[in-house]
Backbone as JSON Lines, residues from 0, in Angstrom:
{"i":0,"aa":"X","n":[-68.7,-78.86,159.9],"ca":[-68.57,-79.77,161.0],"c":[-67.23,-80.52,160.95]}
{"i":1,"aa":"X","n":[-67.03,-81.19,159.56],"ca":[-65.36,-81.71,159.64],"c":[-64.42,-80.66,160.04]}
{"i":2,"aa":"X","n":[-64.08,-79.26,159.94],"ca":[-63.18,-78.41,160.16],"c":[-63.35,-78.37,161.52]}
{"i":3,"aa":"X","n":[-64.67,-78.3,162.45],"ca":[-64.47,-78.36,163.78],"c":[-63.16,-79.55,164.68]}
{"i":4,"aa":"X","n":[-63.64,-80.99,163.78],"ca":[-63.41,-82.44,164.59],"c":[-61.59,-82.25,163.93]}
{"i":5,"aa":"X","n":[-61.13,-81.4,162.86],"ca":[-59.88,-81.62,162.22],"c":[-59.12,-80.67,163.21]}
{"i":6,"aa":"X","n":[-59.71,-79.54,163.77],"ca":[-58.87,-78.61,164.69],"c":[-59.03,-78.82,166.43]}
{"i":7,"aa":"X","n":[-60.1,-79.55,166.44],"ca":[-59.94,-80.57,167.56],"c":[-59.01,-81.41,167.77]}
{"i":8,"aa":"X","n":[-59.0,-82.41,166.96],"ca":[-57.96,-83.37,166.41],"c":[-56.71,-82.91,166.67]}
{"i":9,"aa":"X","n":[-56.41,-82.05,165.69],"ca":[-55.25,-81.12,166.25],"c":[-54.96,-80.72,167.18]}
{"i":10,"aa":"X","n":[-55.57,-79.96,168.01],"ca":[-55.21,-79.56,169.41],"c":[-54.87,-80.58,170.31]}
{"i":11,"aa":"X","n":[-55.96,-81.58,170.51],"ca":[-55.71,-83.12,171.06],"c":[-54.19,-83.5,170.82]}
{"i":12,"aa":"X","n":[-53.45,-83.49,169.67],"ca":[-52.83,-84.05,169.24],"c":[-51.52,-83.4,169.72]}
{"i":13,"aa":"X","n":[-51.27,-82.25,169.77],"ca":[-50.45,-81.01,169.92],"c":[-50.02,-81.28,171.52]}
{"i":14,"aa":"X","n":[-51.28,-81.4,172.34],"ca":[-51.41,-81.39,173.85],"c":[-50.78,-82.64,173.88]}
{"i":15,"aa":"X","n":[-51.56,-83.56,173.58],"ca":[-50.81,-85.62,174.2],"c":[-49.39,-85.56,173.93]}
{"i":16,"aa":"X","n":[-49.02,-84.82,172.56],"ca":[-47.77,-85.36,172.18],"c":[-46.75,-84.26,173.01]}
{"i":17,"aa":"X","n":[-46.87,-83.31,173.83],"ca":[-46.47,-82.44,174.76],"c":[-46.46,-83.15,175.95]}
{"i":18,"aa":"X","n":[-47.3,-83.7,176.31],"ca":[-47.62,-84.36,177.59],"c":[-46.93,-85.97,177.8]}
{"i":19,"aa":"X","n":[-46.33,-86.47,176.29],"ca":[-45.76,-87.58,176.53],"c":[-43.83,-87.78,176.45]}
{"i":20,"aa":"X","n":[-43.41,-85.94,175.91],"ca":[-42.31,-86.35,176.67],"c":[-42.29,-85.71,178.34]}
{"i":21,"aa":"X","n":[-43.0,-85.47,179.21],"ca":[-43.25,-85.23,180.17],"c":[-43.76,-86.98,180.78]}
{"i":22,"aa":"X","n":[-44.22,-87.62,180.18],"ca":[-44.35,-89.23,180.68],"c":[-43.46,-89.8,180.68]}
{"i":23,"aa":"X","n":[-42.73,-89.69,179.78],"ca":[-41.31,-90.44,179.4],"c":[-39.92,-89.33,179.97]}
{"i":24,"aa":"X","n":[-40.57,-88.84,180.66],"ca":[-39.44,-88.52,181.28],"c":[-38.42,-87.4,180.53]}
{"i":25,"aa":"X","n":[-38.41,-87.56,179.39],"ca":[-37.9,-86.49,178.23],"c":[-37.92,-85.04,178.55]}
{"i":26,"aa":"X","n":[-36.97,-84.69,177.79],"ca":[-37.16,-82.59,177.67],"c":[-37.21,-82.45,176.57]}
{"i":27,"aa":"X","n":[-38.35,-81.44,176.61],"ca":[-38.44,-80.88,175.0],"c":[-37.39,-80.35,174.26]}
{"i":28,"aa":"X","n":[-36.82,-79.33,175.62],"ca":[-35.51,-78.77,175.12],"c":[-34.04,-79.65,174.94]}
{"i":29,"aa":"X","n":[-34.64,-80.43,174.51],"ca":[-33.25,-81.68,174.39],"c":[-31.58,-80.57,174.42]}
{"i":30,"aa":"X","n":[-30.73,-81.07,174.55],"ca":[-29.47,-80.39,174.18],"c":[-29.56,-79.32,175.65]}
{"i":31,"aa":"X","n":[-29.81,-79.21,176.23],"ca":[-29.4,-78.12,177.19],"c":[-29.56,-79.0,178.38]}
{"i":32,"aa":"X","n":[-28.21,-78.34,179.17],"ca":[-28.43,-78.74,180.76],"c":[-27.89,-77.45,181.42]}
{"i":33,"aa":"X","n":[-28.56,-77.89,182.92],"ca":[-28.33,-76.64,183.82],"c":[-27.56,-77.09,185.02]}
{"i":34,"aa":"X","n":[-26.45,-76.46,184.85],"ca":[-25.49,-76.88,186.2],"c":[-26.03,-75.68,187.16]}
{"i":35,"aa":"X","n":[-26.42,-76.51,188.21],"ca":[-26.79,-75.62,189.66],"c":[-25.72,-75.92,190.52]}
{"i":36,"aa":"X","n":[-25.15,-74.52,191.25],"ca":[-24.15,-74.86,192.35],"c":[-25.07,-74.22,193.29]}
{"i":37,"aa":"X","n":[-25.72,-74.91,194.42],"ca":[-26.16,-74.68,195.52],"c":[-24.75,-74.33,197.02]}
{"i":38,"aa":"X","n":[-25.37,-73.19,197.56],"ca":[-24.65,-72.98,198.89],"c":[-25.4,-73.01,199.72]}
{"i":39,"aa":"X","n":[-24.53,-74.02,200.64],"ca":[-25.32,-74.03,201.81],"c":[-24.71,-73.52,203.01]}
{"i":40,"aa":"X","n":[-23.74,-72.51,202.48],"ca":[-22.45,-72.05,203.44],"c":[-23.16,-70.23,203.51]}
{"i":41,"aa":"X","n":[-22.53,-70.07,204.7],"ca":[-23.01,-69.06,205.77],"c":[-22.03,-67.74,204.93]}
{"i":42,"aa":"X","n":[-21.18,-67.86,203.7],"ca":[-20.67,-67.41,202.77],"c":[-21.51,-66.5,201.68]}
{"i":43,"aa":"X","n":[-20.92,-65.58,200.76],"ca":[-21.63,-64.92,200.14],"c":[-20.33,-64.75,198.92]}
{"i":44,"aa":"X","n":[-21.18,-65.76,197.56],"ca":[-19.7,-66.09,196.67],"c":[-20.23,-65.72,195.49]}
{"i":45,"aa":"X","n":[-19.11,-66.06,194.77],"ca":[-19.26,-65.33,193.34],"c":[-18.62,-66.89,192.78]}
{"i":46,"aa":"X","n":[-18.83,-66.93,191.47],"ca":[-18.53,-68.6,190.94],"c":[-18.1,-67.78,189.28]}
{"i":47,"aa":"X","n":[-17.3,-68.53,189.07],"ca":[-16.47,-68.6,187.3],"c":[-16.08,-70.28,187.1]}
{"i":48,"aa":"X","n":[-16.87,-70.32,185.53],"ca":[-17.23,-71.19,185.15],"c":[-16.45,-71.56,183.89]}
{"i":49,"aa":"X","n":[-15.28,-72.54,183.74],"ca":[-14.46,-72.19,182.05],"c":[-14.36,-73.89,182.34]}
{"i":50,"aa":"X","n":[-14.69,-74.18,180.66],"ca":[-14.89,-74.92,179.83],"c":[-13.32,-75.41,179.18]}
{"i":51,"aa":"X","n":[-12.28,-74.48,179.43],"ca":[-11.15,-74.56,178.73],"c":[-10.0,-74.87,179.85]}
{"i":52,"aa":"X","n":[-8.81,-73.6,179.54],"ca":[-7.85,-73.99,180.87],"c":[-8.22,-74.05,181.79]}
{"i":53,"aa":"X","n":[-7.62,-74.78,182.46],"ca":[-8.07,-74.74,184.2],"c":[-6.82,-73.48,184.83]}
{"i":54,"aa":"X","n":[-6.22,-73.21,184.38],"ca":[-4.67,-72.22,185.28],"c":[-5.03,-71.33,185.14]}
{"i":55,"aa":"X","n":[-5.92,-70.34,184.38],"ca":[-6.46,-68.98,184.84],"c":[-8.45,-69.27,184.47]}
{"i":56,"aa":"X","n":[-8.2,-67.71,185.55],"ca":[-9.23,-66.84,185.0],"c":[-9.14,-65.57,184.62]}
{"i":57,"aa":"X","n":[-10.07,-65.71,183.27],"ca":[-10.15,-64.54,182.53],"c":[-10.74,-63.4,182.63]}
{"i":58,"aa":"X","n":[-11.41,-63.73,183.21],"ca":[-12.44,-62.0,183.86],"c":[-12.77,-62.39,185.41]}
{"i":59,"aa":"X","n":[-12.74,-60.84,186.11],"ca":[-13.24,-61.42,187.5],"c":[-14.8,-61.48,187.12]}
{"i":60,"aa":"X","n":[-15.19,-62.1,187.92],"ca":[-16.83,-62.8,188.08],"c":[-17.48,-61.3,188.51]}
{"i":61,"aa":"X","n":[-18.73,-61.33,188.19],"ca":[-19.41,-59.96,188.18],"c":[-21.33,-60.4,188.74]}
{"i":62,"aa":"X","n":[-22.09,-59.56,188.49],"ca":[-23.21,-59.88,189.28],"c":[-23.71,-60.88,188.9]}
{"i":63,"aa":"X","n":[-24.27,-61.55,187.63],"ca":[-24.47,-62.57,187.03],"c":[-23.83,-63.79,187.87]}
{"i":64,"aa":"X","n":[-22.69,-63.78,188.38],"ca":[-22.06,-64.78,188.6],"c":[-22.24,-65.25,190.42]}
{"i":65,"aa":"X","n":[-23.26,-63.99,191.27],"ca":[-22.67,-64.02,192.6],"c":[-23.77,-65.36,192.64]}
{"i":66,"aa":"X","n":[-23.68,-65.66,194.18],"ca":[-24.64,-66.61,195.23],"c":[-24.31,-66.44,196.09]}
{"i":67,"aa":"X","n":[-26.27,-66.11,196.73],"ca":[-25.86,-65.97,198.26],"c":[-26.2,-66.75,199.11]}
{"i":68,"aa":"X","n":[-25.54,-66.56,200.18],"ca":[-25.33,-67.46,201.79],"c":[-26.89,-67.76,201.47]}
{"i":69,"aa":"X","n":[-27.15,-69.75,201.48],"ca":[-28.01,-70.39,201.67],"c":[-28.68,-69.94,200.33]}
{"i":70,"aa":"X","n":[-28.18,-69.98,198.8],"ca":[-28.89,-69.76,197.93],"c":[-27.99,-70.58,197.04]}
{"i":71,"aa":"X","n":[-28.72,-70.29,195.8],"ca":[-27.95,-71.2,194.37],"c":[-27.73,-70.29,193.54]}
{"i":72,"aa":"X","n":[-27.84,-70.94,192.51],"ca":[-26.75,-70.16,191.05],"c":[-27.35,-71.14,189.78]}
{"i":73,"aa":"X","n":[-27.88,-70.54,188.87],"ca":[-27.62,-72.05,187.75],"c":[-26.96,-71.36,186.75]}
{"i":74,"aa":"X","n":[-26.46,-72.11,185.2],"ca":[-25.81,-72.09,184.09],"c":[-26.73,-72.75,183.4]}
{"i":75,"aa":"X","n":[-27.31,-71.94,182.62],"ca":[-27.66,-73.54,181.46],"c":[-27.08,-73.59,180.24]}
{"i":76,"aa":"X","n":[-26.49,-74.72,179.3],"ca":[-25.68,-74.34,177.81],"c":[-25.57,-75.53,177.19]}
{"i":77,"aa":"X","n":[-25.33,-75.94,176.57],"ca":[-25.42,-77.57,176.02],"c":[-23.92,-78.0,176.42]}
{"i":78,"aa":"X","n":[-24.08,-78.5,177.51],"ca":[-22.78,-79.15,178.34],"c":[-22.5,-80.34,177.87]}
{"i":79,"aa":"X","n":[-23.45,-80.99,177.22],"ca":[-23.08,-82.2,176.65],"c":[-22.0,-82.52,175.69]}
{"i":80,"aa":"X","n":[-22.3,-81.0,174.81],"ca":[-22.05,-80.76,173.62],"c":[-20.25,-80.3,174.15]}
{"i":81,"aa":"X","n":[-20.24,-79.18,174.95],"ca":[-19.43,-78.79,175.57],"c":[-18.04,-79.85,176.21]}
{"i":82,"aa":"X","n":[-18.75,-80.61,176.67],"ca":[-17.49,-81.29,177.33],"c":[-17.4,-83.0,177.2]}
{"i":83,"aa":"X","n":[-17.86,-83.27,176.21],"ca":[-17.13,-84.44,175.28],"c":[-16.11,-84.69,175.98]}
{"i":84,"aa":"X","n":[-14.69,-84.32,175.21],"ca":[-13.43,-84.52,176.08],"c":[-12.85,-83.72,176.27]}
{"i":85,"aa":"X","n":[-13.76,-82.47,177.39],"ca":[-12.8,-81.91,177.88],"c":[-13.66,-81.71,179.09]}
{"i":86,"aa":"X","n":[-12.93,-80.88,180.62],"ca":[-13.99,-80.9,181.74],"c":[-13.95,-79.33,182.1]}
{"i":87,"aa":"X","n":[-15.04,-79.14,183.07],"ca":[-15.34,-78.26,183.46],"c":[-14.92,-77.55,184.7]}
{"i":88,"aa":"X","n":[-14.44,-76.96,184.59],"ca":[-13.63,-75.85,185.92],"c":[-14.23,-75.26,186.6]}
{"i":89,"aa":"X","n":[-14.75,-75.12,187.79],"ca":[-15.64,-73.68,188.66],"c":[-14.67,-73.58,189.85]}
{"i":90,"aa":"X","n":[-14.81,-72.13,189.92],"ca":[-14.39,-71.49,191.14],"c":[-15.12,-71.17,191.76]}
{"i":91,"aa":"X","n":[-15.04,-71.04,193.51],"ca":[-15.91,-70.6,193.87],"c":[-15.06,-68.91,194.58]}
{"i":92,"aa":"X","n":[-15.26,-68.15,194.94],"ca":[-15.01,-66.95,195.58],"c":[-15.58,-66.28,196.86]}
{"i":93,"aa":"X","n":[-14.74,-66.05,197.63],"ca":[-15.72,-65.48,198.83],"c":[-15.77,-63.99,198.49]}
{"i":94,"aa":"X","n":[-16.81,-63.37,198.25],"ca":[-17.43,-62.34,197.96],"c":[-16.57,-60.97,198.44]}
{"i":95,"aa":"X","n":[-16.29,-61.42,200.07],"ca":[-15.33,-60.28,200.76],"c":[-14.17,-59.92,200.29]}
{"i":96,"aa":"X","n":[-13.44,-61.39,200.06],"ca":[-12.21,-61.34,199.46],"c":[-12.39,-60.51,197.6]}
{"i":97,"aa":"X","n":[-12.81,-60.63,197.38],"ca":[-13.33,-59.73,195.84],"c":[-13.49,-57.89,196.39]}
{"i":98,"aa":"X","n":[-14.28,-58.06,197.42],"ca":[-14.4,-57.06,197.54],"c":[-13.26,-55.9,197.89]}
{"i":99,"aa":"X","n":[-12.18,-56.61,198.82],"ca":[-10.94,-56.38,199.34],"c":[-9.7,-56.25,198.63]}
{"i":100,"aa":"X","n":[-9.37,-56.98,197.73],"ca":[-9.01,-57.3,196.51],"c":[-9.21,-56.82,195.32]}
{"i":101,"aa":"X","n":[-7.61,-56.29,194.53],"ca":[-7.6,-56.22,193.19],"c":[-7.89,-57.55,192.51]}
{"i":102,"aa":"X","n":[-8.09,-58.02,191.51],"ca":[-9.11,-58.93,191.14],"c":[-6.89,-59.8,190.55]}
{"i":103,"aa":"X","n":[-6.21,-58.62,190.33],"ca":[-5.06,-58.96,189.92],"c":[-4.16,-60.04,190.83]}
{"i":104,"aa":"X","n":[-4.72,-59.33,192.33],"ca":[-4.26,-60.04,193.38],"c":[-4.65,-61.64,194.0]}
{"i":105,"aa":"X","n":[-5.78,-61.75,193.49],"ca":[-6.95,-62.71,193.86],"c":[-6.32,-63.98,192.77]}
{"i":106,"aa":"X","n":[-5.9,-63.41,191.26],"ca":[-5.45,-64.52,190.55],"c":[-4.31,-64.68,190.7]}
{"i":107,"aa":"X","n":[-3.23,-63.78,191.21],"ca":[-1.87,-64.15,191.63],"c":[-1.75,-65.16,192.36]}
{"i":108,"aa":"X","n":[-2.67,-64.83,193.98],"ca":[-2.52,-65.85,194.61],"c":[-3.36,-66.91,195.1]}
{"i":109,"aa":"X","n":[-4.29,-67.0,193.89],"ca":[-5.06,-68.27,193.88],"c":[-5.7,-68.02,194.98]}
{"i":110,"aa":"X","n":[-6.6,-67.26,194.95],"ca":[-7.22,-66.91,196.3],"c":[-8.88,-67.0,196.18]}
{"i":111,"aa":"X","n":[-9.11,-68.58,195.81],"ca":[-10.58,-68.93,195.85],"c":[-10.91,-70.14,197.01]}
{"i":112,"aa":"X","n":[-12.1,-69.69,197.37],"ca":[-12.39,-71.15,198.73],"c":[-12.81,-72.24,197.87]}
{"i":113,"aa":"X","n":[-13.25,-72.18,196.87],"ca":[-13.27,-73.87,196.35],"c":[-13.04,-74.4,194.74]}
{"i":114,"aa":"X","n":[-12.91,-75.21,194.04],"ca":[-12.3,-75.11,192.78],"c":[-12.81,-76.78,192.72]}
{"i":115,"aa":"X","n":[-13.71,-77.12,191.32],"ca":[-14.34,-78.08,191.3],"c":[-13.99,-78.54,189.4]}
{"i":116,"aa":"X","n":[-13.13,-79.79,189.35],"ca":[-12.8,-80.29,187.99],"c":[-13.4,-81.19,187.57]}
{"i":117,"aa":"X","n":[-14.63,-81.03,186.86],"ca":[-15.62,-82.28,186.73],"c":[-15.89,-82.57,185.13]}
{"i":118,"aa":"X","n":[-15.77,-83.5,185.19],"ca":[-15.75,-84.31,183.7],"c":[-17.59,-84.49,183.28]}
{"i":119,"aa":"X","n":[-17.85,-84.34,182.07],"ca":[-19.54,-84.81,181.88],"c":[-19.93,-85.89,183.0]}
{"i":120,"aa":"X","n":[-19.22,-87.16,182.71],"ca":[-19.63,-88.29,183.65],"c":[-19.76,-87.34,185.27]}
{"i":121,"aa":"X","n":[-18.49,-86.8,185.53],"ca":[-18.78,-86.43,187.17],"c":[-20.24,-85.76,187.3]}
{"i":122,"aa":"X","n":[-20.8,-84.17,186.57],"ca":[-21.96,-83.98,186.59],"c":[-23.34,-84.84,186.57]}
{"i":123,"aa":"X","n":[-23.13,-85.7,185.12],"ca":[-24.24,-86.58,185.28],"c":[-24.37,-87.22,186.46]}
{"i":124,"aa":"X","n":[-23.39,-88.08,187.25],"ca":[-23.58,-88.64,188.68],"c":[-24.2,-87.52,189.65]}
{"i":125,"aa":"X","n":[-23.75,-86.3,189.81],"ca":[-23.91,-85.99,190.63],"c":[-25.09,-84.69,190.5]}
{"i":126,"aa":"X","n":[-26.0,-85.51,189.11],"ca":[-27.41,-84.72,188.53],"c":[-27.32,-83.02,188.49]}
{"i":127,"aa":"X","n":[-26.07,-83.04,187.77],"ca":[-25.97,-81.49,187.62],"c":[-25.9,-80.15,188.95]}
{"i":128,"aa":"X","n":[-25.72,-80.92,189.99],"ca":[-25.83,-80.14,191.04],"c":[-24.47,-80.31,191.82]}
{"i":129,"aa":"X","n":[-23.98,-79.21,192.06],"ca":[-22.93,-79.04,192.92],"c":[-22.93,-78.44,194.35]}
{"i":130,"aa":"X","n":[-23.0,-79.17,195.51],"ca":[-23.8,-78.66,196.67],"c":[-22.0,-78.22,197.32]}
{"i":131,"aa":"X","n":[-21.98,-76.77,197.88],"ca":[-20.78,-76.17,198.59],"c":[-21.15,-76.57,200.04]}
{"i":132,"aa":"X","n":[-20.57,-76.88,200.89],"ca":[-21.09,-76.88,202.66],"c":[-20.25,-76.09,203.04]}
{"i":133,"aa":"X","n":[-18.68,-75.19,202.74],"ca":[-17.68,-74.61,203.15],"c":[-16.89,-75.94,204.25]}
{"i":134,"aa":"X","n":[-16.9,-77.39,203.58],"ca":[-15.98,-77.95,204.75],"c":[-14.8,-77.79,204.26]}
{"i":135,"aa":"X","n":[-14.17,-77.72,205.03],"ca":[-12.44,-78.52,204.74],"c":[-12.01,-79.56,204.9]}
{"i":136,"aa":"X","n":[-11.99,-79.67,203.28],"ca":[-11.41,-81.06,202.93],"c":[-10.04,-80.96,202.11]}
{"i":137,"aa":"X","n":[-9.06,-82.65,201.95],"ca":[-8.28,-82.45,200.86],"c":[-8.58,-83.57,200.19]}
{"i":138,"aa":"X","n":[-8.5,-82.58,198.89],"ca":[-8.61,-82.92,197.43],"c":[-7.84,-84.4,196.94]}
């Protein structure tokens, strides 16, 4: 009978203490965040994501990387950890232009529709989400 109430106990215990960083607001998976770039543009893009220089990119972006018209994209990686003091670079790409395009040509002439330099603080404000509308704006 005690081995019943001790693996009870346990389970009880296993479950509440699961269920209270979900009260408190907490993630289990501490250390990881997920940058989502949402589109809400009538566009069909591809996104590259570097942690380092901002003056190139190193590989063209591939399926992993596309989003489509009225869809999202996430990353998840310990960004925290990541960008201390340094920030984060994304490109965005219009899909056609990739398609049309040597990938050689595309980095020659800087030929992306949007390009986003965000520091940890900028993400945290803006809760890890990066919403595209395709306006034109200046930077």
């Amino acid at each position: 009978m005690n081995k019943i109430k001790i693996i009870v106990l346990f389970i009880c215990t296993v479950f509440l203490s699961s269920c209270l960083h979900e009260l408190l607001g907490e993630s289990i998976d501490n250390g990881s965040e997920e940058i989502k770039i949402v589109n809400n543009s009538e566009l069909e893009l591809y996104n590259q994501m570097i942690l380092e220089t901002p003056s190139y990119y190193p590989y063209p972006p591939n399926e992993t990387d596309f989003i489509p018209s009225k869809g999202s994209h996430s990353t998840k990686a310990d960004f925290r950890k990541y960008l201390k003091n340094k920030m984060c670079y994304i490109w965005l790409f219009d899909k056609k232009v990739l398609d049309s395009l040597s990938w050689k040509e595309v980095t020659e002439k800087n030929l992306y529709v949007k390009r986003y330099d965000l520091s940890l603080q900028d993400l945290e404000e803006m809760n890890w989400t990066i919403i595209f509308n395709n306006e034109k704006n200046i930077e």
